[in-house]
PDB file of N, CA, C, O and CB in Angstrom:
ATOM      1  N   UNK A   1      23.856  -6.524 -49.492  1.00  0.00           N
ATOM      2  CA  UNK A   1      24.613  -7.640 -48.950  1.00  0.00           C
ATOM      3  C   UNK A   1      23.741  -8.887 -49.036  1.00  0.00           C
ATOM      4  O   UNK A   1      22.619  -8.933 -48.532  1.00  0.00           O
ATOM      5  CB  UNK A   1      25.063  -7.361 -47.477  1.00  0.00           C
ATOM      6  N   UNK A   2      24.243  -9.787 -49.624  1.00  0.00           N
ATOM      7  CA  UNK A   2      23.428 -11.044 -49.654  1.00  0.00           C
ATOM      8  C   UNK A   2      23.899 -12.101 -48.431  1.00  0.00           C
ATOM      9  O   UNK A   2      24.924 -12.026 -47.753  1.00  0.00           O
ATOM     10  CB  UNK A   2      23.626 -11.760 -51.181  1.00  0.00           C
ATOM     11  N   UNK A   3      22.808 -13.132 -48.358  1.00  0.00           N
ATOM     12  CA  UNK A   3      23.263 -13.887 -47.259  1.00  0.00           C
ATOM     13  C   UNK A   3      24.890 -14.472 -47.222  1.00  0.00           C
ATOM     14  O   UNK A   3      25.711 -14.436 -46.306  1.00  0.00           O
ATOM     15  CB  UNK A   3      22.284 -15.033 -47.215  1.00  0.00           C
ATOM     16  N   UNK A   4      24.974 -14.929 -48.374  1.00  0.00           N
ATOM     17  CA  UNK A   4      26.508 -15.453 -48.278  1.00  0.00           C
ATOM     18  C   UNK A   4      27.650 -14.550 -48.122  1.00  0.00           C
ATOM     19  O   UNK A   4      28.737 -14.956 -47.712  1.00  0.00           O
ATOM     20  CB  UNK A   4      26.859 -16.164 -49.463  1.00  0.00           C
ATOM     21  N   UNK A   5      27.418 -13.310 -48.449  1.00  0.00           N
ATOM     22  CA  UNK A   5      28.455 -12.760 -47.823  1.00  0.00           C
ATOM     23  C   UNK A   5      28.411 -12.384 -46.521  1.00  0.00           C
ATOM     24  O   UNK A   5      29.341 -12.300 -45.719  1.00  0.00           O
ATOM     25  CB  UNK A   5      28.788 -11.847 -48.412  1.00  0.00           C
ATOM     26  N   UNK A   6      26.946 -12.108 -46.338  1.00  0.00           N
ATOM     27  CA  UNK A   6      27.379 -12.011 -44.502  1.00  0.00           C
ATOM     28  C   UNK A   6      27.838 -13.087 -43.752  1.00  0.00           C
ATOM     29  O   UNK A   6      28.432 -12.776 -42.719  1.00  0.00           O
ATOM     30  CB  UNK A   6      26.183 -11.676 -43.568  1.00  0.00           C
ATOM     31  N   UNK A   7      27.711 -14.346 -44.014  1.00  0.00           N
ATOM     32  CA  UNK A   7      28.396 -15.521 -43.491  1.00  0.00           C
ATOM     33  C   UNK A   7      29.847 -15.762 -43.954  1.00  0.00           C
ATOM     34  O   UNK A   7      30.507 -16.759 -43.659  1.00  0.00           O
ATOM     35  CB  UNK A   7      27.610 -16.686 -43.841  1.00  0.00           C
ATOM     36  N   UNK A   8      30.275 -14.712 -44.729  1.00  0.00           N
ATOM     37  CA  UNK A   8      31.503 -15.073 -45.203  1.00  0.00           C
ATOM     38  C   UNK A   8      32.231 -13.426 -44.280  1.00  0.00           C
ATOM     39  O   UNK A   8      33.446 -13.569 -44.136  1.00  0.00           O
ATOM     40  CB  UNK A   8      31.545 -15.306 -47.302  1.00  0.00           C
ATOM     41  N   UNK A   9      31.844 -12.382 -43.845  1.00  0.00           N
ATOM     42  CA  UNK A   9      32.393 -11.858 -42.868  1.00  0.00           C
ATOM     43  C   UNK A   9      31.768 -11.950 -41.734  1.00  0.00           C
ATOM     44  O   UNK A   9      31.663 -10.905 -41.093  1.00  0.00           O
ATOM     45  CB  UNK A   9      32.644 -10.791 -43.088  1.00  0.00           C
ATOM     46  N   UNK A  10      31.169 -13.229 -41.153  1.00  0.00           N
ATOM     47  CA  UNK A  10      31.018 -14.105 -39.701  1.00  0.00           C
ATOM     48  C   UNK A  10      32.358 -14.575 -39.670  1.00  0.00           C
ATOM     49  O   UNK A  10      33.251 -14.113 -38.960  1.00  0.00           O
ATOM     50  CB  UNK A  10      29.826 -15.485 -39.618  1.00  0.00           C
ATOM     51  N   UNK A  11      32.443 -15.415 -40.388  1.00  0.00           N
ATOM     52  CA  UNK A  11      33.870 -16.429 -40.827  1.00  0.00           C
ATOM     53  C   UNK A  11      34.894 -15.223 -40.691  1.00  0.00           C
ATOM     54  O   UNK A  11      35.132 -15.167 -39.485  1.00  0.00           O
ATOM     55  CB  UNK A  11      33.899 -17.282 -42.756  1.00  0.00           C
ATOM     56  N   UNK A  12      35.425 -14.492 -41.168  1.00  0.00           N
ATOM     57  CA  UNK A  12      36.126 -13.808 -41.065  1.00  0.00           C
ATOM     58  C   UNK A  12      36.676 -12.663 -39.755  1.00  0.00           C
ATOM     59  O   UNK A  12      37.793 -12.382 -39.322  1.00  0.00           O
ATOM     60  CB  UNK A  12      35.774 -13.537 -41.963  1.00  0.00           C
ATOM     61  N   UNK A  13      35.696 -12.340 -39.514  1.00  0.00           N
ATOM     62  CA  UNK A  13      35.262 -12.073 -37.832  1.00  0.00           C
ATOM     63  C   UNK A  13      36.274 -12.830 -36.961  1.00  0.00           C
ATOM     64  O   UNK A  13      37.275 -12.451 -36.352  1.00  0.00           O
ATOM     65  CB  UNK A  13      33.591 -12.724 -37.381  1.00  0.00           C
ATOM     66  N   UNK A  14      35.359 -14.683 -37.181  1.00  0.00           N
ATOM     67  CA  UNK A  14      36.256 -15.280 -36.238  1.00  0.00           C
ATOM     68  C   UNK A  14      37.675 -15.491 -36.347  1.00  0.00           C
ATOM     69  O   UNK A  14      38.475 -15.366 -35.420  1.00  0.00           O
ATOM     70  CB  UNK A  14      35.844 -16.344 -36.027  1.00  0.00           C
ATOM     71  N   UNK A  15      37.926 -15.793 -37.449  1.00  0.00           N
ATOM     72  CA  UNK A  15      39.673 -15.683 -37.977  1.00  0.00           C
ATOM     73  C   UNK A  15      40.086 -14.525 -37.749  1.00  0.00           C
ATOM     74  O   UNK A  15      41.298 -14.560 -37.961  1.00  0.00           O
ATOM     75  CB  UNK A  15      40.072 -15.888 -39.551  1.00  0.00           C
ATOM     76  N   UNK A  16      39.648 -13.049 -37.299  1.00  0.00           N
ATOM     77  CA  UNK A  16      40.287 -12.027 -36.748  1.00  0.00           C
ATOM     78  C   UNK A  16      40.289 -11.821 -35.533  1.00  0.00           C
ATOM     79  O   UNK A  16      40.747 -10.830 -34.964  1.00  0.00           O
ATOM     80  CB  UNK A  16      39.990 -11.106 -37.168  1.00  0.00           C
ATOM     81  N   UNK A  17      39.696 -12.892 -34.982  1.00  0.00           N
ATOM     82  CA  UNK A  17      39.810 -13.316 -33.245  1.00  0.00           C
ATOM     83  C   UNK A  17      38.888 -12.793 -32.497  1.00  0.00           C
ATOM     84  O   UNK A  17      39.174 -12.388 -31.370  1.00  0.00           O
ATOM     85  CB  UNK A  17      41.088 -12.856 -32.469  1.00  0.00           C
ATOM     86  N   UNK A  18      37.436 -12.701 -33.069  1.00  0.00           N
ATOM     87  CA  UNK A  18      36.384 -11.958 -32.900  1.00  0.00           C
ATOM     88  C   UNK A  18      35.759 -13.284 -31.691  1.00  0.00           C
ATOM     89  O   UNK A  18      36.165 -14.446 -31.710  1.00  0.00           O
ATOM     90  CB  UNK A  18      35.470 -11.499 -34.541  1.00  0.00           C
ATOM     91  N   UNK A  19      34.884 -12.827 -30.876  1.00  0.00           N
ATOM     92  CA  UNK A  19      34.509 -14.086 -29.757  1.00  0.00           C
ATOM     93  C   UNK A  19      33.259 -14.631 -30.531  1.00  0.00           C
ATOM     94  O   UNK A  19      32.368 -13.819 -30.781  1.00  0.00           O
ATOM     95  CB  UNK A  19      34.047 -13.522 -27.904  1.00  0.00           C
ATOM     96  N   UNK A  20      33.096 -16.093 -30.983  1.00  0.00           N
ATOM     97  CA  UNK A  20      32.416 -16.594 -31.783  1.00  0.00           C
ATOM     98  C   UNK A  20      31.010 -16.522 -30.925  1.00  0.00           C
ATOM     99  O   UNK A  20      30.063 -15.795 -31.225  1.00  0.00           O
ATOM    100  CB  UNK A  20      33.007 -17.913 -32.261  1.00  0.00           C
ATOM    101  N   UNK A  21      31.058 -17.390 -29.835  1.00  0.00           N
ATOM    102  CA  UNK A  21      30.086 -17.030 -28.831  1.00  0.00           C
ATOM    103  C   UNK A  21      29.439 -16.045 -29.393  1.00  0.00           C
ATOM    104  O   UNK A  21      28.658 -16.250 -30.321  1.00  0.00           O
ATOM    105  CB  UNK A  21      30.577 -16.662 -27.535  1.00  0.00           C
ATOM    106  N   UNK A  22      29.634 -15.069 -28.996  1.00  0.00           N
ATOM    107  CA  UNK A  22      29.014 -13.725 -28.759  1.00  0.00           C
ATOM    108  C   UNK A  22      28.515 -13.047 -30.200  1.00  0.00           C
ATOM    109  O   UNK A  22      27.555 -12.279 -30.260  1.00  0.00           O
ATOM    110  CB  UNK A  22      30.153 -12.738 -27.990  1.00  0.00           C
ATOM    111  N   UNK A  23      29.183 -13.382 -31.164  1.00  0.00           N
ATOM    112  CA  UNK A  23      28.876 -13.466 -33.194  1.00  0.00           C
ATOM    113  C   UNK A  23      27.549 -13.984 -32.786  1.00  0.00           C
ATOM    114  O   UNK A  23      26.526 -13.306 -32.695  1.00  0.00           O
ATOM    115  CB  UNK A  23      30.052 -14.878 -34.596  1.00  0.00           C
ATOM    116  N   UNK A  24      27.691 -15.510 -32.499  1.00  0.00           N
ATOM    117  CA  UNK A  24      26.359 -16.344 -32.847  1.00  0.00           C
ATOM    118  C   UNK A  24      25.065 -15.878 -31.994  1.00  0.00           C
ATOM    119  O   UNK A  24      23.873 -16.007 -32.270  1.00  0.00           O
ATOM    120  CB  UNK A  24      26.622 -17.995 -32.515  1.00  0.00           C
ATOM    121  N   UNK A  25      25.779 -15.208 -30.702  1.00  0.00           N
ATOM    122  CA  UNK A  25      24.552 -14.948 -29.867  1.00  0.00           C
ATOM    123  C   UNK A  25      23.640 -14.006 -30.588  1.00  0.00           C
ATOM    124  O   UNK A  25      22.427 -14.139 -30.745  1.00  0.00           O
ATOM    125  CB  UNK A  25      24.915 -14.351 -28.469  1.00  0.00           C
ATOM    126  N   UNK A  26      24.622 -12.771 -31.113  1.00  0.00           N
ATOM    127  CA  UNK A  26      24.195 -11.307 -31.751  1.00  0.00           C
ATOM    128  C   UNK A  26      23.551 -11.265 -33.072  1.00  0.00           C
ATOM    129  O   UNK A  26      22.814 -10.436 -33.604  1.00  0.00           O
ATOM    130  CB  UNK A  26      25.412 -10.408 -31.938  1.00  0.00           C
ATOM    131  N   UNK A  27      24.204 -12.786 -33.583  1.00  0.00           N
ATOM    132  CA  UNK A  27      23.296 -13.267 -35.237  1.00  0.00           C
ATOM    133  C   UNK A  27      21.965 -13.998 -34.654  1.00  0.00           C
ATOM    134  O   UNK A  27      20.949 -13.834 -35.329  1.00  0.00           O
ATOM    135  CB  UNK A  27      24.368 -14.736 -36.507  1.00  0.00           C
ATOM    136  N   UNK A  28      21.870 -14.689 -33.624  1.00  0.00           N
ATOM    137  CA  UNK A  28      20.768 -15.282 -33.390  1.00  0.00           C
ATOM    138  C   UNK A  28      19.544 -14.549 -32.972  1.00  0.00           C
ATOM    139  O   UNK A  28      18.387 -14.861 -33.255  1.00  0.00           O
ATOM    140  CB  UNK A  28      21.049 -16.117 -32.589  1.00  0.00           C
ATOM    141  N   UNK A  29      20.083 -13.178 -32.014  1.00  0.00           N
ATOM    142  CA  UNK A  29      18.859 -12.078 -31.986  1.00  0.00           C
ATOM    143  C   UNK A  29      18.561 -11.501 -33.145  1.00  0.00           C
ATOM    144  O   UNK A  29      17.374 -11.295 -33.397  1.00  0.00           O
ATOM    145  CB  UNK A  29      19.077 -10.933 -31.123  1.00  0.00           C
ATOM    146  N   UNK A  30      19.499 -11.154 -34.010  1.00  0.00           N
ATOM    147  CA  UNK A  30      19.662 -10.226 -35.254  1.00  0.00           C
ATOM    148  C   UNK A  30      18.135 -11.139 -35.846  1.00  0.00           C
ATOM    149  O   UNK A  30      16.971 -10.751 -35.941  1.00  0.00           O
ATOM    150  CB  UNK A  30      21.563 -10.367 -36.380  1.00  0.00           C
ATOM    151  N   UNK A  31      18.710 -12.337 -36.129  1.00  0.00           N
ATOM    152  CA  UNK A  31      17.364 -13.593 -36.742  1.00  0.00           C
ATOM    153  C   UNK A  31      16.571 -13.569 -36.529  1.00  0.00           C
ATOM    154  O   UNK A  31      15.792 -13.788 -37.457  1.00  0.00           O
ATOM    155  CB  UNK A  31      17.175 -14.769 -36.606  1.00  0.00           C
ATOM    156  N   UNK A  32      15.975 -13.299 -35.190  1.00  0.00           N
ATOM    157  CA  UNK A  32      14.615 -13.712 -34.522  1.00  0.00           C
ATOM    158  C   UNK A  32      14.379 -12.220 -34.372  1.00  0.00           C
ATOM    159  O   UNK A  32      13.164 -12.077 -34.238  1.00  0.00           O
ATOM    160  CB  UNK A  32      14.586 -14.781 -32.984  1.00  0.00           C
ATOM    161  N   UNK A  33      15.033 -10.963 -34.331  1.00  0.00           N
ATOM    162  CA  UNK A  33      14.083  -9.765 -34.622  1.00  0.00           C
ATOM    163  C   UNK A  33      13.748  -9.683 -36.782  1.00  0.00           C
ATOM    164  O   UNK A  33      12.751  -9.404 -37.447  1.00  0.00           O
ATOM    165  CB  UNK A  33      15.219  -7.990 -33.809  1.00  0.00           C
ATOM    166  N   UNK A  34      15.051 -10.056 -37.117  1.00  0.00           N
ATOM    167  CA  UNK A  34      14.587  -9.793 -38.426  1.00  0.00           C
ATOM    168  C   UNK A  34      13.488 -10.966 -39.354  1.00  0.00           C
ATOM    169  O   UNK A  34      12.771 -10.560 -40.269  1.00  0.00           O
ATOM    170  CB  UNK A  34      15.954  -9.597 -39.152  1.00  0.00           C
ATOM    171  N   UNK A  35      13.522 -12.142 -39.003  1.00  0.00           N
ATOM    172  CA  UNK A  35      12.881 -13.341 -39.133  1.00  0.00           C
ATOM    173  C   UNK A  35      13.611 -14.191 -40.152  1.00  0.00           C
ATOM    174  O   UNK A  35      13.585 -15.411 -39.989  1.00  0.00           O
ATOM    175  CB  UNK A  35      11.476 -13.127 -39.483  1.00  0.00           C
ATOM    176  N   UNK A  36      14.070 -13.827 -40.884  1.00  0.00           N
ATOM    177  CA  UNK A  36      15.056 -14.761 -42.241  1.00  0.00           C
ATOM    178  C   UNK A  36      16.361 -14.114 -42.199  1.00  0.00           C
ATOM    179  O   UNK A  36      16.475 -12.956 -41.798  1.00  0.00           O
ATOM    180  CB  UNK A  36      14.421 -14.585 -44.117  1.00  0.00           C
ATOM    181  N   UNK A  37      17.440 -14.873 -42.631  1.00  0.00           N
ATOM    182  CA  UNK A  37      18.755 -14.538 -43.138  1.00  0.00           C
ATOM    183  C   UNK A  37      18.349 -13.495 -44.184  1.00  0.00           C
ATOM    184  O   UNK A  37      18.688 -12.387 -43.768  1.00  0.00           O
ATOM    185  CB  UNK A  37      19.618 -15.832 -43.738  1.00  0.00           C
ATOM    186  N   UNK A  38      17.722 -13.415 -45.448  1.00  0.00           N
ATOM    187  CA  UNK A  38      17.855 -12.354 -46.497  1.00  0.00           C
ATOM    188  C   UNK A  38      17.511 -11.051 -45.700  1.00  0.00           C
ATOM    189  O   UNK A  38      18.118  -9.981 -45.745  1.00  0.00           O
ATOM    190  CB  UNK A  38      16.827 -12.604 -47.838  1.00  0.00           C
ATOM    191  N   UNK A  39      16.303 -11.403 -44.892  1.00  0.00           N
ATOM    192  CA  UNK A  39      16.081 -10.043 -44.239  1.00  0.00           C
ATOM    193  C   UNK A  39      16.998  -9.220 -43.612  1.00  0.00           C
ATOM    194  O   UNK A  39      17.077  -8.025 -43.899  1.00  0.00           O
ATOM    195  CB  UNK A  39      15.275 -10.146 -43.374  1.00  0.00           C
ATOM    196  N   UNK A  40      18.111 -10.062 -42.292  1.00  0.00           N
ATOM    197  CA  UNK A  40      19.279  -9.594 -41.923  1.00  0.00           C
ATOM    198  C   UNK A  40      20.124  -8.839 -42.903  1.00  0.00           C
ATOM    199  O   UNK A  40      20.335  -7.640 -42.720  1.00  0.00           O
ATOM    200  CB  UNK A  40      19.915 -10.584 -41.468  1.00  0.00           C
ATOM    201  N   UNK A  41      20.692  -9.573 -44.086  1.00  0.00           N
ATOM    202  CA  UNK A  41      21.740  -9.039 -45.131  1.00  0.00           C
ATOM    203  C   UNK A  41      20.743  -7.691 -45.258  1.00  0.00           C
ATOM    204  O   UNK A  41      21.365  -6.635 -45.140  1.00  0.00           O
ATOM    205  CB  UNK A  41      22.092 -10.149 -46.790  1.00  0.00           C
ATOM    206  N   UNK A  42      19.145  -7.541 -45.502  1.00  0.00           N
ATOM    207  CA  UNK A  42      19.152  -6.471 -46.364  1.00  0.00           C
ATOM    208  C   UNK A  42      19.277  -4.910 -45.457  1.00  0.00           C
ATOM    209  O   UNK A  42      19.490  -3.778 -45.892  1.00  0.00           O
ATOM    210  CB  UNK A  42      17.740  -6.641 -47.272  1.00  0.00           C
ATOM    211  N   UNK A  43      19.029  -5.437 -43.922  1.00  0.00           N
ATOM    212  CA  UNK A  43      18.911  -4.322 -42.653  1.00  0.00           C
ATOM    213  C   UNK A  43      20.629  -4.039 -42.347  1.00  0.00           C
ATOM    214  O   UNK A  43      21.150  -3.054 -41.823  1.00  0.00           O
ATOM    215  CB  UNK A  43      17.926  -5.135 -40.960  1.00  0.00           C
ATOM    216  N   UNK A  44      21.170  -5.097 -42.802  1.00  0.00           N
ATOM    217  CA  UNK A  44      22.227  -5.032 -42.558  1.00  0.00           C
ATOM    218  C   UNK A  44      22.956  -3.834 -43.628  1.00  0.00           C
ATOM    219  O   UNK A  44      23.606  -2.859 -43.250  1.00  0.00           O
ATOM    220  CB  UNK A  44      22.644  -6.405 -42.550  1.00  0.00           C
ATOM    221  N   UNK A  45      22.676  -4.175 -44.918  1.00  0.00           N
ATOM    222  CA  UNK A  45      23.166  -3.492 -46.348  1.00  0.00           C
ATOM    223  C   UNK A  45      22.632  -1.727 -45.455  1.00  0.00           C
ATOM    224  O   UNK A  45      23.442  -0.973 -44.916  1.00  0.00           O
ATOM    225  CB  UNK A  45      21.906  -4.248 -48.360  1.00  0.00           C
ATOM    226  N   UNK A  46      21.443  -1.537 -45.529  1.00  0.00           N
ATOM    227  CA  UNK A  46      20.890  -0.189 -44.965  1.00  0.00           C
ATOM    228  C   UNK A  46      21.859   0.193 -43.530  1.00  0.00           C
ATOM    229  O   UNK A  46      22.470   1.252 -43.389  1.00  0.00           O
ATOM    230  CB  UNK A  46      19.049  -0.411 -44.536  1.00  0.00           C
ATOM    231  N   UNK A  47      21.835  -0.675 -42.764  1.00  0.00           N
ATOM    232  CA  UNK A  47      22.959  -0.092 -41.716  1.00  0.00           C
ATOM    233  C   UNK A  47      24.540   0.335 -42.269  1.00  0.00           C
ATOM    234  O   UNK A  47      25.196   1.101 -41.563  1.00  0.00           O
ATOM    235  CB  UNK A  47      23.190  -1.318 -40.565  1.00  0.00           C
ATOM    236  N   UNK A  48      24.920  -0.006 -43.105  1.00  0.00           N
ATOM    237  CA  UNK A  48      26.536   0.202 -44.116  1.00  0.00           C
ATOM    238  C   UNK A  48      25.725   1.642 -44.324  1.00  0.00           C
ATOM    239  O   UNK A  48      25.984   2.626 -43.632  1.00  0.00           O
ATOM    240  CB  UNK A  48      27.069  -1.133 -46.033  1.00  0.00           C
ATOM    241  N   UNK A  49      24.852   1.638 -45.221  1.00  0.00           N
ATOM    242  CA  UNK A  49      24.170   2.989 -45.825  1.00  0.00           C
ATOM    243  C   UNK A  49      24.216   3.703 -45.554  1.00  0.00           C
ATOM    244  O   UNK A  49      24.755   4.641 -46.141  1.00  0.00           O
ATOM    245  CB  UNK A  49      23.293   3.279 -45.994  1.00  0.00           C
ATOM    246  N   UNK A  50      23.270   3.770 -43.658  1.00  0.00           N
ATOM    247  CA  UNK A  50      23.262   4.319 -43.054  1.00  0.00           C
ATOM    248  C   UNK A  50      24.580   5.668 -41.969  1.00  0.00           C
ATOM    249  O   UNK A  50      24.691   6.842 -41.617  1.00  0.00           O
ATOM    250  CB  UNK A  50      22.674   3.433 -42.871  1.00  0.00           C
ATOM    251  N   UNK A  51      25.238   4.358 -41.914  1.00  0.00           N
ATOM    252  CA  UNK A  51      26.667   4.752 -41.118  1.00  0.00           C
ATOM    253  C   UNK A  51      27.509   5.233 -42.010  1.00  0.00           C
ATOM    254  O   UNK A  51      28.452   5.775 -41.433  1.00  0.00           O
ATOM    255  CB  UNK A  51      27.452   3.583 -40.391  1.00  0.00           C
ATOM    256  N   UNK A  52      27.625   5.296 -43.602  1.00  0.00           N
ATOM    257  CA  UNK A  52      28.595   6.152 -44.432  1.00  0.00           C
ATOM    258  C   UNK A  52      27.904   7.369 -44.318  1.00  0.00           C
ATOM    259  O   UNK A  52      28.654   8.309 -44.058  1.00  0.00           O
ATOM    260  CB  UNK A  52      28.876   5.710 -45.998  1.00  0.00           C
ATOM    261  N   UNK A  53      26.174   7.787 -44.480  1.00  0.00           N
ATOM    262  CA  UNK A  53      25.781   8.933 -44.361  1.00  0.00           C
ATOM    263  C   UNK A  53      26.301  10.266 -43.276  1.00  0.00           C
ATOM    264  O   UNK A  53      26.574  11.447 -43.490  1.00  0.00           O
ATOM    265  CB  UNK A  53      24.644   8.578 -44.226  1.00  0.00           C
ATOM    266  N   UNK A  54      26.277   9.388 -42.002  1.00  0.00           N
ATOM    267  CA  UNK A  54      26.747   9.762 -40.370  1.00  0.00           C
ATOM    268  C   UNK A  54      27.893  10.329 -40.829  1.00  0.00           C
ATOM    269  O   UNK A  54      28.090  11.512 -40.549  1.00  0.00           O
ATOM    270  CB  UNK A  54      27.035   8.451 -39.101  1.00  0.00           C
ATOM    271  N   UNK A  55      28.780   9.663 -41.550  1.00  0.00           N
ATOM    272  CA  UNK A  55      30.094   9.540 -41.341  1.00  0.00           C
ATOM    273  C   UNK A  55      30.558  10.629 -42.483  1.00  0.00           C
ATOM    274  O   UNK A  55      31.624  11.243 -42.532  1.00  0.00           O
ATOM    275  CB  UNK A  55      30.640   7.951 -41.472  1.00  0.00           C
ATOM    276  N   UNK A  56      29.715  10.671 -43.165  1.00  0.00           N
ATOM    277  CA  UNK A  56      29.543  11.972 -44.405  1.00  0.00           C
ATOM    278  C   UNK A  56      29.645  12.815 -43.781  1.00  0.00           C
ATOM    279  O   UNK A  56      30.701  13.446 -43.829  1.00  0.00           O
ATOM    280  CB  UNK A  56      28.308  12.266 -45.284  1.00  0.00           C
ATOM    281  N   UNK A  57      28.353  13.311 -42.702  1.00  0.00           N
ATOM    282  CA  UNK A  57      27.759  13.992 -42.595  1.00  0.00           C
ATOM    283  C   UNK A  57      28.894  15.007 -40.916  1.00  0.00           C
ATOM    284  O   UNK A  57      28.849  16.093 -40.338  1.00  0.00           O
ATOM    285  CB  UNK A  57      26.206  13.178 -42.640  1.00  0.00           C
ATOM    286  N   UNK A  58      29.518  14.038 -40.866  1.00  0.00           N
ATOM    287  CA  UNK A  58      30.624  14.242 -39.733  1.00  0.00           C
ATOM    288  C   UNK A  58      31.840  14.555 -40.561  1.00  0.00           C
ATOM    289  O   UNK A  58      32.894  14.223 -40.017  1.00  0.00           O
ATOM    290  CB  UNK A  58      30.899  12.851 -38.698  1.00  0.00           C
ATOM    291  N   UNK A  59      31.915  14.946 -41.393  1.00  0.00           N
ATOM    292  CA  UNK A  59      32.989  15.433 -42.129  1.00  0.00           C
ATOM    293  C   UNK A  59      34.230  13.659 -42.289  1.00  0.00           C
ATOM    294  O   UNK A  59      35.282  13.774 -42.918  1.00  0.00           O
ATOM    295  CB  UNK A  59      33.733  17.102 -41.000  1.00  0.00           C
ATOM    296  N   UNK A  60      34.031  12.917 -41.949  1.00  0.00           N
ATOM    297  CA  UNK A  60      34.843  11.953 -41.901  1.00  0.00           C
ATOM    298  C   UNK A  60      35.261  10.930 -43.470  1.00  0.00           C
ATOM    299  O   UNK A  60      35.964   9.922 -43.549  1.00  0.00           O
ATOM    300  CB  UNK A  60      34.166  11.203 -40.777  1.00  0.00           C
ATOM    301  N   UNK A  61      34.620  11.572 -44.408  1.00  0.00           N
ATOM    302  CA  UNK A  61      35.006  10.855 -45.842  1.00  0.00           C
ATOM    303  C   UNK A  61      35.668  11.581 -46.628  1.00  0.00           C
ATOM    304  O   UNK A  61      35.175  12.280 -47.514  1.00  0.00           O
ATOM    305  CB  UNK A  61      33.931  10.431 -46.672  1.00  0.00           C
ATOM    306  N   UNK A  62      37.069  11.454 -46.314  1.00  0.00           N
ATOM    307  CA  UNK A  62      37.962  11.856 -47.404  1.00  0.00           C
ATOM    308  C   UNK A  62      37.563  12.505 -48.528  1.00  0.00           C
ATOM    309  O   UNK A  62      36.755  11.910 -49.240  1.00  0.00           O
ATOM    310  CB  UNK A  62      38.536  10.894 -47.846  1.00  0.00           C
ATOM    311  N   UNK A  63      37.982  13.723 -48.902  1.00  0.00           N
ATOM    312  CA  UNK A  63      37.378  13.940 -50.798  1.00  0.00           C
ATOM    313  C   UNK A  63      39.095  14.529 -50.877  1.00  0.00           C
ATOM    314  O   UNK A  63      39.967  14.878 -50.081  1.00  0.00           O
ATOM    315  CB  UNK A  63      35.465  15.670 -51.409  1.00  0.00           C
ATOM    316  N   UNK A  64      38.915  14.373 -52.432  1.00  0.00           N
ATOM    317  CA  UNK A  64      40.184  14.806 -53.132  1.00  0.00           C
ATOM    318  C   UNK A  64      39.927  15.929 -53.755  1.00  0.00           C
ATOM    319  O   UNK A  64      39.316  15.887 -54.823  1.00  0.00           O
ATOM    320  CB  UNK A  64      40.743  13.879 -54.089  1.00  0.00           C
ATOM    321  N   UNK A  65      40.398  17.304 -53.133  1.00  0.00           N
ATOM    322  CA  UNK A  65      40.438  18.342 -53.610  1.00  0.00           C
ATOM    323  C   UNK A  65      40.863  19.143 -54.730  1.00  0.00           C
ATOM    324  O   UNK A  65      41.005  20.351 -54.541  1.00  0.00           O
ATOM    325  CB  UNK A  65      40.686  18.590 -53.037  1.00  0.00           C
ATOM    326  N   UNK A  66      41.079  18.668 -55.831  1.00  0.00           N
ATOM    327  CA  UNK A  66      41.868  18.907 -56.947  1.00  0.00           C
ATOM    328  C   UNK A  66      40.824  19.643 -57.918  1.00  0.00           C
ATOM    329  O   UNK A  66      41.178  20.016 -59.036  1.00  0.00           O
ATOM    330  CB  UNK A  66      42.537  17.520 -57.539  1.00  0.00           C
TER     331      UNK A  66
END
């Protein structure tokens, strides 16, 4: 995930009626533990990673049995 797309599902967030407040509060810790925007996108990319594995691993990803 690169920076611009994570600012482009911030934006999107809020247009789904997400509490902006609370976005900016959770991006602003996210910042100051990770230190740069690229860093965020890339902990961020590994957390997606992470949570399809879980979600593997919980039987929860569809396969097509054929």
């Amino acid at each position: 995930m690169t920076p611009g797309e994570l600012d482009k599902l911030h934006a999107e967030a809020v247009k789904r009626g997400a509490d902006p407040k609370k976005l900016d509060r959770l991006r602003q810790e996210a910042l100051q533990e990770c230190g740069s925007v690229e860093e965020m996108a890339r902990w961020a990319t590994w957390f997606e990673k992470l949570a399809y594995y879980y979600m593997d691993l919980r039987g929860e990803i569809p396969r097509d049995r054929f």
